[in-house]
C-alpha positions in Angstrom: 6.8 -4.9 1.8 9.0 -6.2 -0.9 11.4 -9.0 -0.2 13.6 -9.5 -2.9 15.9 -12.8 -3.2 20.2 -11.9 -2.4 20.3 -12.3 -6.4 18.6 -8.9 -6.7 21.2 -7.1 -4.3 24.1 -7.9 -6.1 25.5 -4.4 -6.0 25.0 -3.4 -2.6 27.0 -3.1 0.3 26.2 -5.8 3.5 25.4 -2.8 5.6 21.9 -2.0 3.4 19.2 -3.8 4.8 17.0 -6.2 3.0 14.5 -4.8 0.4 11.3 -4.3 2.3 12.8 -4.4 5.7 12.2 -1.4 7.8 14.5 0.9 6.8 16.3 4.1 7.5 14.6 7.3 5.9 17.6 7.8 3.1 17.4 4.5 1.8 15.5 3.4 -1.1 15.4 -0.1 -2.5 15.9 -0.8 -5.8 12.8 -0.3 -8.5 10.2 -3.0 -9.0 9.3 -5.2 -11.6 12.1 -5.3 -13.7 12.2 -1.9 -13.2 9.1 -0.8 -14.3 8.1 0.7 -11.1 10.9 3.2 -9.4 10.5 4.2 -6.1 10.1 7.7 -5.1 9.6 7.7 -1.2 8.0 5.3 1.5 4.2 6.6 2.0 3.9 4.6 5.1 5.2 1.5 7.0 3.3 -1.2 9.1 3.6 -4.6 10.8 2.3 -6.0 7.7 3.5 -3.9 4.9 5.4 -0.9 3.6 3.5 1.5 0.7 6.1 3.4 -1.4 5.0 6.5 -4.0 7.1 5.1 -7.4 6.4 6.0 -10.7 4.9 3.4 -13.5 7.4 4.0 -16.9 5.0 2.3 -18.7 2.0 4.0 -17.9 3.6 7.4 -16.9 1.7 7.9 -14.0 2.5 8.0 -10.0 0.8 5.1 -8.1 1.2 3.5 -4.7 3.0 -0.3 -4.2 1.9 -2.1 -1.0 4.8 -4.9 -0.4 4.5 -7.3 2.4 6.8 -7.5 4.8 10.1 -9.9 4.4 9.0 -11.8 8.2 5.3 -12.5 6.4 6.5 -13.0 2.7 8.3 -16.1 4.3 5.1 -17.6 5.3 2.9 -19.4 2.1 -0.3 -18.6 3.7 -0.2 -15.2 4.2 1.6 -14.6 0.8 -1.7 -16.2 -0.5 -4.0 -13.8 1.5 -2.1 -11.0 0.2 -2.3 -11.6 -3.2 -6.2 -12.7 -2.5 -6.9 -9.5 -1.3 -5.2 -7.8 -4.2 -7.6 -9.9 -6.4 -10.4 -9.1 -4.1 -9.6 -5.5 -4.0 -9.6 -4.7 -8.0 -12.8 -6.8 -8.5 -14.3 -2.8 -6.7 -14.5 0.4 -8.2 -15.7 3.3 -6.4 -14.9 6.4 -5.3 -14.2 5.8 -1.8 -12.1 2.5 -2.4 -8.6 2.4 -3.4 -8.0 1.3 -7.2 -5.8 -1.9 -7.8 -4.0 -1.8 -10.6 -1.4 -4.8 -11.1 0.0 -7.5 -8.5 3.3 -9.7 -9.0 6.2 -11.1 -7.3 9.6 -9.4 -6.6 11.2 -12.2 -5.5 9.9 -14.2 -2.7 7.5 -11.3 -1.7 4.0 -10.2 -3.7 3.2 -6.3 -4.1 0.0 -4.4 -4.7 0.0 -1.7 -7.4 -2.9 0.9 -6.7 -4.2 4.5 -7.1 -2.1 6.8 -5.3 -3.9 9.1 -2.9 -2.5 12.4 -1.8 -4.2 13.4 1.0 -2.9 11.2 3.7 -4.7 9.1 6.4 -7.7 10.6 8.9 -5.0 9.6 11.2 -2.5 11.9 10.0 -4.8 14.5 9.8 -5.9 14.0 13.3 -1.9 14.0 14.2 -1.5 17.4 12.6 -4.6 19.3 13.3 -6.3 17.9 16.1 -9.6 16.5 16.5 -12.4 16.7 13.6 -14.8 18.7 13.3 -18.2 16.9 13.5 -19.4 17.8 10.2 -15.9 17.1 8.6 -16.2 13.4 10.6 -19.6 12.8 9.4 -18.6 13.7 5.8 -15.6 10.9 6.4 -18.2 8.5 8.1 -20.1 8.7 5.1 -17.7 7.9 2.7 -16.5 5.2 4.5 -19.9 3.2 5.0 -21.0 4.0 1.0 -17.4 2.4 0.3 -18.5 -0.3 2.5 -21.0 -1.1 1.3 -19.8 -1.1 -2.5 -17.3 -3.9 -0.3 -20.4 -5.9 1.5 -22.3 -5.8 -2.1 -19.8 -8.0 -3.2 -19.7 -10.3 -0.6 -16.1 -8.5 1.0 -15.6 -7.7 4.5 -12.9 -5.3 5.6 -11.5 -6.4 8.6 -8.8 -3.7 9.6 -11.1 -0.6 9.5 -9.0 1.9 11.5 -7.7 5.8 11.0 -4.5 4.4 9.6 -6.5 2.9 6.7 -8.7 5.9 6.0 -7.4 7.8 2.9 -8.3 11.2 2.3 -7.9 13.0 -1.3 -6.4 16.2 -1.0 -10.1 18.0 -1.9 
């Protein structure tokens, strides 16, 4: 999630809540990186981190923003383990890994800038049409271990392997 400093808020009522902060499904914070990056809708929101949709002006495509949380943006050692894993993360490229784009600061908190996938997670999948189908979980299963092993190639190790994290394209 994105923190951003009181100096960024300057037009905003006291009754918004703090960029990045869990928030209520009609609010939006303000675009990101001196605007280069507006934000269309949150993609999804965890202890960790929020992922909005925006579009990059720039570039004039759709990508995703992962922005740590305002509790763990605080914290100097985990701000360093984000932006680690940013640097770790666009070192890989392959089909079943998430692209990384750009990383930066928007305020006191880093973001991620990455591909944007459309398909959502295995776990909303799972959430909307019940179990998988064997062959469909294999097919998943299999895509995740060749994209692991892109990751272990390299010397990374994934360490929050879970349905949540498992992006599928909308083919």
């Amino acid at each position: 999630m994105l923190v951003a400093d009181d100096r960024l808020f300057t037009n905003r009522s006291s009754t918004q809540p703090r960029f990045g902060a869990h928030v209520a499904d009609n609010y939006l914070p303000p675009p990101i990186a001196q605007g280069r990056y507006p934000i269309r809708n949150i993609l999804g929101q965890g202890g960790m981190a929020t992922v909005y949709r925006v579009h990059d002006q720039m570039l004039q495509v759709e990508r995703a923003i992962k922005v740590l949380s305002p509790h763990l943006a605080q914290n100097e050692r985990v701000r360093t383990r984000f932006l680690s894993e940013a640097r770790t993360m666009a070192q890989l490229r392959h089909p079943n890994i998430v692209g990384v784009f750009d990383v930066g600061m928007e305020g006191d908190a880093p973001f991620i800038v990455m591909e944007i996938i459309d398909g959502g997670s295995v776990m909303d999948w799972v959430n909307a049409n019940g179990p998988l189908e064997p062959a469909v979980a294999a097919w998943i299963t299999i895509g995740l271990l060749n994209g692991l092993q892109q990751a272990h190639d390299n010397g990374i190790i994934h360490r929050d392997i879970k349905p949540h994290n498992l992006l599928l394209t909308r083919e």
